[in-house]
N, C-alpha and C positions, 0 to 999 in steps of 0.2 A: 761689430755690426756695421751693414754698409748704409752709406746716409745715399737717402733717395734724392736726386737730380733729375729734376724733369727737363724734357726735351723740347725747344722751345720749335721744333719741327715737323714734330712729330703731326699736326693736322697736315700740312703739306707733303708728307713724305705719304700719307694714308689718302689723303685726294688723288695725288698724282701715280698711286699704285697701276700696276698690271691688273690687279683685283677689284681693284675698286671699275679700272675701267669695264672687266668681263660684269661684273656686278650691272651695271648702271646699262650697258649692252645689251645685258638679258630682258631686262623688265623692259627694255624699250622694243624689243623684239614681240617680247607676249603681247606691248601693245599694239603693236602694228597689227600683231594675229588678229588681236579680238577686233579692231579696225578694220580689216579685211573680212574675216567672218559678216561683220553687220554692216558691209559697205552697201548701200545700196545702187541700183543697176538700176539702167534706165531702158524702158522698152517702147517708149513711144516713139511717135513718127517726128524725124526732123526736117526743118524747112530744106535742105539741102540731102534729096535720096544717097548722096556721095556719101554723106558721113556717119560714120558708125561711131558711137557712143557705146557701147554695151562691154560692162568691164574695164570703160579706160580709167574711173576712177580706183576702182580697186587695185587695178594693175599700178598707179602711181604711189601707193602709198610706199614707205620708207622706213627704215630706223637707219640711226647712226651713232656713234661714240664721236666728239670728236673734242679735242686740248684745248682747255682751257689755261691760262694764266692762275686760277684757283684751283684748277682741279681737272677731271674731268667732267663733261657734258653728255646723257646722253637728251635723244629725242626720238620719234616718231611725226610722220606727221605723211602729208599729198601731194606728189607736184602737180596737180592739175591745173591748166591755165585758165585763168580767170577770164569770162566773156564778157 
């Protein structure tokens, strides 16, 4: 009978996966969708007739994967510039 040895790696080899990172990817992708889905748009009038607003929030939002030292990270989130 073989005696069990656990792997004292084994969470870091499972953080730092290909899989883990497609995993973590995905759900931050659906979130961006549904982000985008209920983004709201702006239709009113701005103080300057030059600038258009309509869509550029939705148009910023994001996902990403990106390396951590624990694992990997995913996120979702907006670049839109703060006024």
């Amino acid at each position: 009978m073989d005696r069990y040895v656990p792997n004292p790696n084994l969470f870091r080899e499972l953080a730092g996966s290909a899989a883990m990172r497609d995993l973590l990817l995905d759900h931050a992708e659906r979130g961006a969708g549904v982000a985008r889905a209920t983004a709201p748009t702006y239709s009113g009038p701005t103080f300057d007739p030059a600038v258009q607003r309509r869509g550029e929030y939705r148009a910023s939002i994001y996902s990403a994967a990106t390396r951590a030292p624990s694992g990997w990270r995913a996120e979702f989130g907006a670049r839109v510039a703060a006024e």
